[in-house]
VMD Tcl script that draws the C-alpha trace (Angstrom):
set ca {
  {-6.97 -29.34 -22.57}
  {-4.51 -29.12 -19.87}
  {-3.34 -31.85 -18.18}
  {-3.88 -30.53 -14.22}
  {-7.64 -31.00 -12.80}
  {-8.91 -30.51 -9.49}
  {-10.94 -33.19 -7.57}
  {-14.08 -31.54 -9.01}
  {-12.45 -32.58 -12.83}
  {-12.22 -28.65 -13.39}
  {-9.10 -27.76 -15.99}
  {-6.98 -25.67 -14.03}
  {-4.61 -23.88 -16.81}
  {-4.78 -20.35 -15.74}
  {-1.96 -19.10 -13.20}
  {-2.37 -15.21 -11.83}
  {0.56 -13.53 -9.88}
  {0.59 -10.53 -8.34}
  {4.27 -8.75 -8.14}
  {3.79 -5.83 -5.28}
  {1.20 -5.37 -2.67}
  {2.26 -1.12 -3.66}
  {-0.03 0.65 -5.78}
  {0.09 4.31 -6.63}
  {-3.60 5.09 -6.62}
  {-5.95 4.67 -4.11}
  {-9.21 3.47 -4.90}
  {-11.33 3.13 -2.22}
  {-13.21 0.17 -2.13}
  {-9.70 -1.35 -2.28}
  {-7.54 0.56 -0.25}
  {-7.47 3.16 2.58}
  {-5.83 6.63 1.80}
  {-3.10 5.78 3.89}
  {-2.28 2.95 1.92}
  {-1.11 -0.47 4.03}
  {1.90 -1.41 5.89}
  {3.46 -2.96 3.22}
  {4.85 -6.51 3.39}
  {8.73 -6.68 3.97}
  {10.90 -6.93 0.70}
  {12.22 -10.32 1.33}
  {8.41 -11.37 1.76}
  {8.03 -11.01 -1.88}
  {9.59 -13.40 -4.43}
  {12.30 -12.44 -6.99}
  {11.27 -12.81 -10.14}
  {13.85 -15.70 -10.75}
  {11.50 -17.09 -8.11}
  {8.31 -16.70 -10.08}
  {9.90 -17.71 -13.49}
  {10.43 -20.95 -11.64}
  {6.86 -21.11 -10.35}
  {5.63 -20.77 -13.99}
  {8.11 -23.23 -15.21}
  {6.72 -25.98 -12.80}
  {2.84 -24.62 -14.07}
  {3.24 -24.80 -17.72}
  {5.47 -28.16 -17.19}
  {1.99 -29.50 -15.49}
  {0.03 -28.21 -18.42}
  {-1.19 -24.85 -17.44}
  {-0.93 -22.30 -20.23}
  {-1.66 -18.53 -19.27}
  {-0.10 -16.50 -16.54}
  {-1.46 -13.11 -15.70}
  {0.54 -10.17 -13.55}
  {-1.22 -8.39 -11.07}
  {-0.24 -6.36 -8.02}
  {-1.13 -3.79 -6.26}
  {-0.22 -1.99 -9.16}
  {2.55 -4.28 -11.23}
  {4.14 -1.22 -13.30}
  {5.36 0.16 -9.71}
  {7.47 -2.75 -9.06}
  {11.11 -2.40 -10.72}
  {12.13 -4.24 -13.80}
  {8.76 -6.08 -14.70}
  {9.47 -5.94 -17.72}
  {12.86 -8.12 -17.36}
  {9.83 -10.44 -15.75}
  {8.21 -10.35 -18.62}
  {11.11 -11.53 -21.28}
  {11.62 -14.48 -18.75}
  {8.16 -15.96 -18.96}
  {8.23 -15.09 -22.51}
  {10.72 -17.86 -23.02}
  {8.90 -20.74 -20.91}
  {7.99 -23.92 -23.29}
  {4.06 -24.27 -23.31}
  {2.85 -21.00 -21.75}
  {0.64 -19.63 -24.61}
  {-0.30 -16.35 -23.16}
  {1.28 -13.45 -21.11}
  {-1.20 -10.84 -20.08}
  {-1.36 -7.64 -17.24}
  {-3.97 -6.03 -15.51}
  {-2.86 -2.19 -14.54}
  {-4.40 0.72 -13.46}
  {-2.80 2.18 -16.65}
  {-1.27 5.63 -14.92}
  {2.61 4.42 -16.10}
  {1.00 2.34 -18.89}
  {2.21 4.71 -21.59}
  {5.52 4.52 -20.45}
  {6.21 0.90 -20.50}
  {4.15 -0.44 -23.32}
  {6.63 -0.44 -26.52}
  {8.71 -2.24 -23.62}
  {6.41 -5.04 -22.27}
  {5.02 -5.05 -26.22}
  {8.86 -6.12 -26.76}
  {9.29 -8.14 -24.19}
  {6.47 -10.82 -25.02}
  {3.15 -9.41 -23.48}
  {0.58 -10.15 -25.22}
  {-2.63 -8.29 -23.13}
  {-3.38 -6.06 -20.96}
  {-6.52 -5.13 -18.80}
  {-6.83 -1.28 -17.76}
  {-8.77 -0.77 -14.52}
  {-11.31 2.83 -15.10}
  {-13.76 3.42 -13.31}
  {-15.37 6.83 -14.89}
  {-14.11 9.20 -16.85}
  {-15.17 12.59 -15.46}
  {-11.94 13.80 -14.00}
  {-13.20 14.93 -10.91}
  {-14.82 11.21 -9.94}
  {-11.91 9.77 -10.77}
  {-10.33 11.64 -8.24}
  {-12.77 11.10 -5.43}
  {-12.84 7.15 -6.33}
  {-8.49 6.98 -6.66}
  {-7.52 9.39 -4.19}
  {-5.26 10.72 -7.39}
  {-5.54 12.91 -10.20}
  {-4.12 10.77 -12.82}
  {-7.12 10.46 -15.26}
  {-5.10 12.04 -18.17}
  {-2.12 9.51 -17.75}
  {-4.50 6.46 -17.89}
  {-6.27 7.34 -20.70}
  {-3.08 8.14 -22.28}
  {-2.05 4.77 -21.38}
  {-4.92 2.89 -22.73}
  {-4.55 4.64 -26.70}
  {-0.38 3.89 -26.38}
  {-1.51 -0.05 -25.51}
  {-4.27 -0.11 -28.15}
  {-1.77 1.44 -30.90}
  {1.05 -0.93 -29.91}
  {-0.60 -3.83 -30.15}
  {-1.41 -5.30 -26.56}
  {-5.12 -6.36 -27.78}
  {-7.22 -6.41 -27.09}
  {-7.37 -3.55 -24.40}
  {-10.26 -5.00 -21.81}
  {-11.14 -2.26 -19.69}
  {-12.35 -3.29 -16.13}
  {-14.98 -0.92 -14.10}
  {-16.05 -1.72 -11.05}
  {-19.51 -0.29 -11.01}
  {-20.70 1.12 -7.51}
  {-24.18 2.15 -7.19}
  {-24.44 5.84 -6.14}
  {-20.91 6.52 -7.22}
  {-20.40 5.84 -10.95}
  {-23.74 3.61 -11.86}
  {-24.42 6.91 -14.13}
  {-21.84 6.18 -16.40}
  {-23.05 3.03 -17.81}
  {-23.85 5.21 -21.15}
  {-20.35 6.93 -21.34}
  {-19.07 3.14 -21.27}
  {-21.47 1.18 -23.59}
  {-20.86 4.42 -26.22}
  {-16.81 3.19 -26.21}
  {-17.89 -0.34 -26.68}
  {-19.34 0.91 -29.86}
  {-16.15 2.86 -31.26}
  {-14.24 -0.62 -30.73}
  {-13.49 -0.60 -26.70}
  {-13.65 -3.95 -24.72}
  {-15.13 -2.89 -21.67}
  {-15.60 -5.37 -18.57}
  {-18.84 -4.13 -15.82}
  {-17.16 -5.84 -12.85}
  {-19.91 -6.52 -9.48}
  {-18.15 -4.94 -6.55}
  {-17.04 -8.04 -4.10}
  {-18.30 -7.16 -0.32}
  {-15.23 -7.34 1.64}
  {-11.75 -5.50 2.99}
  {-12.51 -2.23 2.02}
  {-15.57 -2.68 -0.12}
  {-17.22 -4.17 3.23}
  {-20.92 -2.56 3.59}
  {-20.65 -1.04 -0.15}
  {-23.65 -1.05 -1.78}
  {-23.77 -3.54 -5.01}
  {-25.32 -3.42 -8.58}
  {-26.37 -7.08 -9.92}
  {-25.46 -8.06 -13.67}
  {-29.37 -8.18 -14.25}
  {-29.18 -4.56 -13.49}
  {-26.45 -3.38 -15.21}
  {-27.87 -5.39 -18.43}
  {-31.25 -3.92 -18.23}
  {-29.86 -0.25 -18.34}
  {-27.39 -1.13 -21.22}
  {-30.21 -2.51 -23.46}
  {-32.52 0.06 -23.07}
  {-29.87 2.36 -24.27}
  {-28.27 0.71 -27.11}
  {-30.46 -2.70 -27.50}
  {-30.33 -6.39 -27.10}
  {-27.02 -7.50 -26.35}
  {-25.93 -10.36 -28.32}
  {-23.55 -13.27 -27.11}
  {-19.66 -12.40 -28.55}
  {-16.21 -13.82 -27.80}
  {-12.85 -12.46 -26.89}
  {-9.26 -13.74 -25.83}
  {-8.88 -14.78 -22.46}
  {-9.10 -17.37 -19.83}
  {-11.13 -15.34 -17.49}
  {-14.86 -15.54 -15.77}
  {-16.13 -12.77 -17.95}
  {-19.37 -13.58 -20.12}
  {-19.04 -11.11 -23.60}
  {-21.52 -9.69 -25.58}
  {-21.57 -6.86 -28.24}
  {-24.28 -4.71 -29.65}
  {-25.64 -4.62 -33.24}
  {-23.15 -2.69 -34.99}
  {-20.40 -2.36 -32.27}
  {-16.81 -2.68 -32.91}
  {-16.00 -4.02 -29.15}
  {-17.98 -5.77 -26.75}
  {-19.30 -5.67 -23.66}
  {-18.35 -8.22 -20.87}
  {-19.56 -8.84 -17.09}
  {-18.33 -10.42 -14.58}
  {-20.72 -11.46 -11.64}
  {-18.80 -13.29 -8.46}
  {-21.84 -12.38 -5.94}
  {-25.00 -12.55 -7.62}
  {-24.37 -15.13 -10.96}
  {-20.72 -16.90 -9.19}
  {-18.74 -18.65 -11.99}
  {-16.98 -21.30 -9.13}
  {-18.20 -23.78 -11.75}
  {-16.19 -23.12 -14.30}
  {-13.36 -21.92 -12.25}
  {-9.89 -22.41 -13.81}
  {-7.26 -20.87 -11.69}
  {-4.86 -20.20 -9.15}
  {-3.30 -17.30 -7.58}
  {-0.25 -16.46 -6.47}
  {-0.18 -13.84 -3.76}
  {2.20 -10.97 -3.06}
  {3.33 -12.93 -0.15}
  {4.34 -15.56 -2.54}
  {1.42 -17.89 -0.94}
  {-0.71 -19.99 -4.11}
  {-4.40 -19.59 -3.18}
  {-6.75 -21.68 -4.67}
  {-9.94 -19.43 -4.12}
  {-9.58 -15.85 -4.19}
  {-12.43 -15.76 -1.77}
  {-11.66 -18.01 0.74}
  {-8.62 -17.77 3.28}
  {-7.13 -21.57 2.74}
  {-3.15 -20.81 1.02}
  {-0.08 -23.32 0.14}
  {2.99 -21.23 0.93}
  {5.42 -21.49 -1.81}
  {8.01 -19.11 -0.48}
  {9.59 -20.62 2.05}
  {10.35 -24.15 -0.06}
  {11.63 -21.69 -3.18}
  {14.26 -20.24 -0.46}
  {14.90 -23.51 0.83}
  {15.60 -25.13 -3.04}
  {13.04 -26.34 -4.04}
  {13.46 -28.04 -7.26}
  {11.34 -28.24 -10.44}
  {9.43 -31.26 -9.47}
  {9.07 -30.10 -5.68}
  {7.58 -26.50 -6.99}
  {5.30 -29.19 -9.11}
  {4.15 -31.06 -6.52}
  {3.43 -27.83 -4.30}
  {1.28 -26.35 -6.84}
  {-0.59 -29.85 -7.53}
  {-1.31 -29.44 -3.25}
  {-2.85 -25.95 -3.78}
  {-4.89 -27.55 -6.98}
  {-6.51 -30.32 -5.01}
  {-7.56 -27.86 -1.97}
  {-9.14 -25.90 -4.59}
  {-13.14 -25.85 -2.95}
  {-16.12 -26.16 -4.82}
  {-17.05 -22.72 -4.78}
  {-16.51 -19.85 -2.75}
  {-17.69 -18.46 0.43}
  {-18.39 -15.15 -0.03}
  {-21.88 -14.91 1.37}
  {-20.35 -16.07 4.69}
  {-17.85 -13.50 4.68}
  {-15.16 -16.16 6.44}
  {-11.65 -14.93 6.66}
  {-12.22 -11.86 4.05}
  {-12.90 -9.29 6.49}
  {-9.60 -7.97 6.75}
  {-8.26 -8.70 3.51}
  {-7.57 -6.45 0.84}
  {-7.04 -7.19 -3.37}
  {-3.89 -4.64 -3.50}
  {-2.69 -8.18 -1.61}
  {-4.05 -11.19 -3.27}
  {-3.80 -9.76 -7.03}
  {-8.01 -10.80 -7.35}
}
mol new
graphics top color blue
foreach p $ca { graphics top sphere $p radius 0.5 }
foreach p [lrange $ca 0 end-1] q [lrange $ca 1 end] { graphics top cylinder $p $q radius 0.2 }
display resetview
């Protein structure tokens, strides 16, 4: 049990940072084709910065730290990043979400380097979707990416796919068939805002129904992690099958996180515009215990739950930025 709570007695041990507001796809319920005008280098921290950051968490008890971006594997030398959190007392686990297109490349290296997970985002896997949904036609290169992370050892492999209806809903089949040959896959509910603003959205309830009708009861399972995800496996399947619902089932209850944003602001709800900027007291010299205190602030702002149904200060903003 760690040590930091918020004022709603919530364990708050879970730390995600996101390294680059640059990605090299562009999926578009996340970003336009265009891309963003991207934050000014200085905005973001060094990474000396964010080993501090972590140092301060873990010396207040919390244990996991997860790199984000935009897309983390575009930012240079993550993996020095890496072997510096890998060498913090009390941080138990190092994970990374990617979109897996440089993935093969740096795996043996991260693997090295003390990562321990790492989440792939796919969406579909007909070639030609993938391209309409990414704006890229880098299929190839993330599945690639997934097999060299599963045969290294970075398990185990959660796949995330955001599932829009009209778009890749179809697919559900294609996805629960890998969770039987051993796949973790994650159905993620697409979050109404920034660029996924008027999208259309498929519940949990939904997505469940069409999975069981297919391939049968789902059964409760369990799998590493800190995350909202609730797992479950069917009879005879090697992986599982996990969902995460922020709109229709939220899991604010059981929330156990905080961000750290691109702009090297802590936010304690990813869906509500309230940040504690940490940047400017890390160029200033901060010390150890200052850095602690900041991120015990951001802890007790931390709401009850979010405020996604009233859409406050989300319209504009986009995940390539606040590493969701």
């Amino acid at each position: 049990m760690t040590g930091l709570s918020d004022s709603f007695q919530r364990p708050i041990n879970y730390l995600r940072i996101s390294v680059t507001d640059q990605c090299n796809l562009r999926c578009f319920y996340c970003m336009p084709e265009k891309g963003l005008p991207l934050l000014p280098k200085g905005h973001l921290l060094t990474y000396e910065e964010m080993a501090l950051v972590v140092r301060a968490a873990a010396g207040l008890g919390m244990t996991r730290v997860r790199l984000t971006g935009g897309e983390p594997l575009v930012r240079a030398g993550l993996v020095d990043l890496v072997s510096m959190l890998s060498r913090i007392d009390g941080l138990e686990d190092i994970s990374l979400t990617t979109n897996g297109v440089l993935l093969a490349d740096f795996a043996p290296a991260l693997k090295r380097a003390g990562l321990k997970r790492v989440n792939v985002s796919l969406d579909t896997f007909d070639p030609q979707l993938f391209r309409r949904i990414t704006g890229r036609d880098r299929l190839r290169a993330v599945l690639e990416g997934i097999a060299a992370a599963r045969e290294i050892g970075l398990n185990p492999v959660k796949i995330n796919t955001v599932v829009i209806p009209g778009v890749n809903d179809n697919e559900f089949l294609a996805f629960g068939q890998k969770s039987m040959e051993g796949w973790h896959v994650r159905f993620i509910e697409l979050m109404p805002f920034g660029q996924g603003r008027g999208l259309p959205t498929l519940s949990v309830s939904q997505m469940v129904a069409s999975l069981e009708e297919a391939f049968g009861p789902l059964i409760p399972a369990t799998t590493s992690g800190g995350g909202p995800a609730r797992y479950f496996r069917f009879l005879g399947a090697r992986g599982t099958i996990g969902f995460i619902s922020p709109v229709t089932q939220h899991f604010c209850f059981a929330c156990n996180r905080l961000r750290l944003t691109s702009a090297g602001r802590l936010r304690p709800c990813l869906l509500q515009e309230e940040e504690v900027d940490m940047r400017v007291p890390l160029r200033n010299g901060a010390s150890l215990g200052e850095v602690k205190d900041i991120i015990r602030t951001a802890v007790a702002r931390k709401p009850l739950k979010h405020c996604l149904e009233e859409r406050k200060g989300l319209e504009e903003e986009c995940m390539a930025r606040l590493g969701g």
